[in-house]
Backbone as numpy.savetxt, mean C-alpha at the origin, in Angstrom:
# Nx Ny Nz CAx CAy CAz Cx Cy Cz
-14.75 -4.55 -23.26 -13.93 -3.79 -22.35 -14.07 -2.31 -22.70
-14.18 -1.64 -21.66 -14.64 -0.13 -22.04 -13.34 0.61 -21.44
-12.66 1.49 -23.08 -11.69 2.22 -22.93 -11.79 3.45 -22.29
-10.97 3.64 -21.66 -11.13 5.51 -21.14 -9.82 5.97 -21.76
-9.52 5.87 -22.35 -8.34 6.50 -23.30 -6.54 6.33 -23.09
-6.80 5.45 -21.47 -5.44 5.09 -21.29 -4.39 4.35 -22.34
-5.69 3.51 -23.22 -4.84 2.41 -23.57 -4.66 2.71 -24.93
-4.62 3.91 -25.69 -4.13 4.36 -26.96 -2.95 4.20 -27.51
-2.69 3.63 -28.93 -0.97 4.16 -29.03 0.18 4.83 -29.63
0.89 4.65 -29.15 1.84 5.54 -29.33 2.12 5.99 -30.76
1.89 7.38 -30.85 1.46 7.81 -32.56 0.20 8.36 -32.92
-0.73 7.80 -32.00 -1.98 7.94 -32.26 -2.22 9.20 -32.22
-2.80 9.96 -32.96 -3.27 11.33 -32.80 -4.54 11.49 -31.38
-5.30 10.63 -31.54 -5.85 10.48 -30.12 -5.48 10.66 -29.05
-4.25 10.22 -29.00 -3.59 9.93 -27.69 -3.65 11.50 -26.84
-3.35 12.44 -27.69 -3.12 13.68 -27.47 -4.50 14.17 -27.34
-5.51 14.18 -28.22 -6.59 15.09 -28.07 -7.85 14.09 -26.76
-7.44 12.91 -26.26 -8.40 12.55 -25.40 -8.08 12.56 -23.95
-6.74 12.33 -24.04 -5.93 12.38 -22.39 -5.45 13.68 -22.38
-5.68 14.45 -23.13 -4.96 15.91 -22.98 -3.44 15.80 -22.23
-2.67 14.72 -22.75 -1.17 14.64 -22.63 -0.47 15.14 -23.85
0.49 15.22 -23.90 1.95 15.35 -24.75 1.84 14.15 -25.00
2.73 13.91 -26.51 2.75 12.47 -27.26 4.04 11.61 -26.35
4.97 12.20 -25.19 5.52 11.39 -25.00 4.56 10.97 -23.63
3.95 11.53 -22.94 3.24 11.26 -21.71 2.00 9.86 -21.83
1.52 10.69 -23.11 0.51 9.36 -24.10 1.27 8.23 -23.88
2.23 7.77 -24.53 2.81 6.91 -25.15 3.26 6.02 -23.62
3.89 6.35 -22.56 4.18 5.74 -21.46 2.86 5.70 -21.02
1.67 5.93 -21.09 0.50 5.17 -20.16 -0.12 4.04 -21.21
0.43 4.30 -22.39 -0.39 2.93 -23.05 0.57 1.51 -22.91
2.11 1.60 -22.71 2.46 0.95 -22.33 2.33 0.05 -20.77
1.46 0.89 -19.92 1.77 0.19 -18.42 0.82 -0.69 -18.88
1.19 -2.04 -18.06 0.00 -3.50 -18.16 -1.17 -3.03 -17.67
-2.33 -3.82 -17.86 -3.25 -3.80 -16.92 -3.10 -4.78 -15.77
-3.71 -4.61 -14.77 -3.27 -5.56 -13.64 -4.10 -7.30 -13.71
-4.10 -7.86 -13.46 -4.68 -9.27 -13.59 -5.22 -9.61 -12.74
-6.12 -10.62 -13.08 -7.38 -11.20 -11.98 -5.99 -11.51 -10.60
-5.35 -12.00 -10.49 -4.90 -12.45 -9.33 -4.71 -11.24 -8.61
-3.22 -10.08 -9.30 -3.29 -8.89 -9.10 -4.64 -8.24 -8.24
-5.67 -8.12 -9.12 -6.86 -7.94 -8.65 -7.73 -8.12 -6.91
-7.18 -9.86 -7.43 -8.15 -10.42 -5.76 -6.88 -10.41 -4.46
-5.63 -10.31 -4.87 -4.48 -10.08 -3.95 -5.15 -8.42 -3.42
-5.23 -7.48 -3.99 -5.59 -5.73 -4.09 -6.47 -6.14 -2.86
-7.92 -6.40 -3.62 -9.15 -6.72 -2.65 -9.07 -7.28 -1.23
-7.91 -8.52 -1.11 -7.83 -9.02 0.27 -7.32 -7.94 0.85
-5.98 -6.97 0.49 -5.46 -6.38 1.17 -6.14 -5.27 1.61
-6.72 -5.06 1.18 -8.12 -3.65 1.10 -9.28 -4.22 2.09
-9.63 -5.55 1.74 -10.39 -5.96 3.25 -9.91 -6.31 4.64
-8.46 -6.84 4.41 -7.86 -6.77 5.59 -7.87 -5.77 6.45
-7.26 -4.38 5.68 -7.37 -3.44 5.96 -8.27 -2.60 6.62
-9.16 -3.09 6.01 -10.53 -2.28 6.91 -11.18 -3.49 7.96
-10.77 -4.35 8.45 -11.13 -5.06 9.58 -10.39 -4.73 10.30
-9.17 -4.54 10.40 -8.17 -3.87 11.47 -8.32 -2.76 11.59
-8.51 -1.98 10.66 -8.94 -0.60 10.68 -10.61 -0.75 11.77
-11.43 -0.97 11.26 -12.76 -1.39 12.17 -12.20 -1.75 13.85
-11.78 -2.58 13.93 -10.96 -3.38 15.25 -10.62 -2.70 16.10
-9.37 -1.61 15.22 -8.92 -0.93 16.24 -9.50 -0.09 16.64
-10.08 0.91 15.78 -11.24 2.16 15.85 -12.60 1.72 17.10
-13.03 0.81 17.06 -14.06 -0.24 18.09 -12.96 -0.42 19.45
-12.25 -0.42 19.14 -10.97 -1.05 20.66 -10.49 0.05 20.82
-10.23 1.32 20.57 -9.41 2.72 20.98 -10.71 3.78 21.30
-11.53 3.59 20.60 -12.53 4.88 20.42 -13.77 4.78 21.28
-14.55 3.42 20.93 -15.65 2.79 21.25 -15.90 2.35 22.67
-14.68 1.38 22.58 -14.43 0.33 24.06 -14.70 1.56 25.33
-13.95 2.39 25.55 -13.59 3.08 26.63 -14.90 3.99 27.24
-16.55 4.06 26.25 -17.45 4.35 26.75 -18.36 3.15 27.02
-17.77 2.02 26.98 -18.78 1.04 27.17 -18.21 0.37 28.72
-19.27 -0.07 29.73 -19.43 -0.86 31.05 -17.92 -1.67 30.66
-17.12 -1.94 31.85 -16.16 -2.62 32.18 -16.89 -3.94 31.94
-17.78 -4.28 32.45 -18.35 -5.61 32.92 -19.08 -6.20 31.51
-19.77 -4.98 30.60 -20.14 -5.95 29.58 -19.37 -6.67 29.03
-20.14 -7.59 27.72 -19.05 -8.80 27.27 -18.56 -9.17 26.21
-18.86 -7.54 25.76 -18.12 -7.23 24.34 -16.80 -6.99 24.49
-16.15 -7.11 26.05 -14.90 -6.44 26.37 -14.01 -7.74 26.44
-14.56 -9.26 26.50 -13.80 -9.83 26.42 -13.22 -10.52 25.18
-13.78 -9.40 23.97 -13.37 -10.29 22.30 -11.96 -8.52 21.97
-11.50 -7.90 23.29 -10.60 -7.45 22.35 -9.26 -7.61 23.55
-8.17 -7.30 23.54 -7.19 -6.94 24.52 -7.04 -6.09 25.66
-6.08 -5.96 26.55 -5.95 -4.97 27.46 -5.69 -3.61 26.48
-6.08 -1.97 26.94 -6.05 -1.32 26.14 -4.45 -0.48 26.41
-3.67 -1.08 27.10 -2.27 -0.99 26.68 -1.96 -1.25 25.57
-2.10 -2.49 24.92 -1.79 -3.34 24.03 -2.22 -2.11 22.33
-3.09 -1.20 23.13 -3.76 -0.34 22.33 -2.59 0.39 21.40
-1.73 0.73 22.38 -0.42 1.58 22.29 0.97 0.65 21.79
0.58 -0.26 22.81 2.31 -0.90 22.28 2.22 -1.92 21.40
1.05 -2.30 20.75 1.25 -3.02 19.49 1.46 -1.81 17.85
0.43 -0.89 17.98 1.31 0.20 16.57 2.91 0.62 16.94
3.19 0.84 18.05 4.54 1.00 18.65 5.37 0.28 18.30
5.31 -1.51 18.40 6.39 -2.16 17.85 5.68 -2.46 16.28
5.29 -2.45 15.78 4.72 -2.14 14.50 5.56 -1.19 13.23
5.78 -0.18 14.09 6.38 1.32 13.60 7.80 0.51 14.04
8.11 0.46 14.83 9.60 0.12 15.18 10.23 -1.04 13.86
9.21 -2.10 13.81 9.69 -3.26 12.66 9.62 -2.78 11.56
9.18 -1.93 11.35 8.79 -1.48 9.91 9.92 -0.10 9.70
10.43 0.81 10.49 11.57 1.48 10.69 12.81 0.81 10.24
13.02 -0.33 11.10 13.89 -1.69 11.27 14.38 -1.76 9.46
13.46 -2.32 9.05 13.38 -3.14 7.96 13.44 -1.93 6.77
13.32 -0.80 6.81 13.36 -0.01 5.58 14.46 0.35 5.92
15.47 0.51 6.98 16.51 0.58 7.29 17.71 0.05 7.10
17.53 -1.49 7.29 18.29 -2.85 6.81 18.19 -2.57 5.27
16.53 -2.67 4.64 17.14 -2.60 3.04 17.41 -1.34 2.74
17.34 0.07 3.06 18.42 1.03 2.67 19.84 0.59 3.00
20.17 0.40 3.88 21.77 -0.46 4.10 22.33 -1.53 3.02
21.03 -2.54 3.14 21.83 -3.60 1.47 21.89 -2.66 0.73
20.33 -1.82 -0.13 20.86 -1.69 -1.34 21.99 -0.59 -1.84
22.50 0.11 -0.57 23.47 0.74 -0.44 24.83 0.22 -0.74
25.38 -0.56 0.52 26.38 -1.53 0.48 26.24 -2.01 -1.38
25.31 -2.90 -1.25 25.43 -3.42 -2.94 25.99 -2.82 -4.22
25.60 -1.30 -4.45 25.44 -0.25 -4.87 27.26 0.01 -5.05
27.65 0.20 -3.88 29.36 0.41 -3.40 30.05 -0.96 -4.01
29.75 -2.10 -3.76 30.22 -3.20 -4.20 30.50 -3.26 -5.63
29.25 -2.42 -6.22 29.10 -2.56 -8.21 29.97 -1.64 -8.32
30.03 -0.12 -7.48 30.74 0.82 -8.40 32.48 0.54 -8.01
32.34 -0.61 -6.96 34.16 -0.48 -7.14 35.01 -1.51 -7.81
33.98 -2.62 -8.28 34.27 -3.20 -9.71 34.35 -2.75 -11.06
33.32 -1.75 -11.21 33.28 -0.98 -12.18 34.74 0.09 -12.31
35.25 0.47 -11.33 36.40 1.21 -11.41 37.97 0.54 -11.47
């Protein structure tokens, strides 16, 4: 396994002269884990997912609209409404939902500090 100096520790005089950190800055990067094979191939799917939808849409927003109505590459994507109102409710669920959990962990938050008092 080939070090790049993250994984030094804490104390180490190294720590300081190879990462050009402060001994407390050192000391918190030798503690973070490394990530794990699963970690790993979970990363990769999401990173290939990513760029097939990314591809998809870029081919269906950008591409589609200089190519013949009639060719028959037009029947492997959607109407190009769908172009618009699928990131649309996309953004909306995802608004939604960082919303709801700012609200729990809020509420929750109020719940602890008025036991605590």
């Amino acid at each position: 396994m080939v070090s790049l100096g993250w994984d030094v520790g804490v104390g180490d005089p190294r720590s300081v002269l190879e990462t050009g950190l402060g001994q407390s800055e050192a000391g918190l990067l030798s503690r973070r884990p490394m990530a794990t094979g699963t970690d790993q191939v979970v990363g990769l799917g999401l990173v290939a997912v990513s760029l097939i939808i990314f591809t998809y849409y870029t081919a269906w927003v950008i591409l589609l609209p200089f190519i013949d109505s009639q060719h028959v590459i037009h029947k492997y994507f959607l109407p190009r409404a769908y172009a618009v109102a699928i990131p649309l409710a996309a953004g909306l669920l995802l608004l939604l939902f960082v919303g709801l959990f700012i609200t729990y962990v809020m509420l929750k938050n109020q719940k602890v500090t008025k036991k605590a008092q």
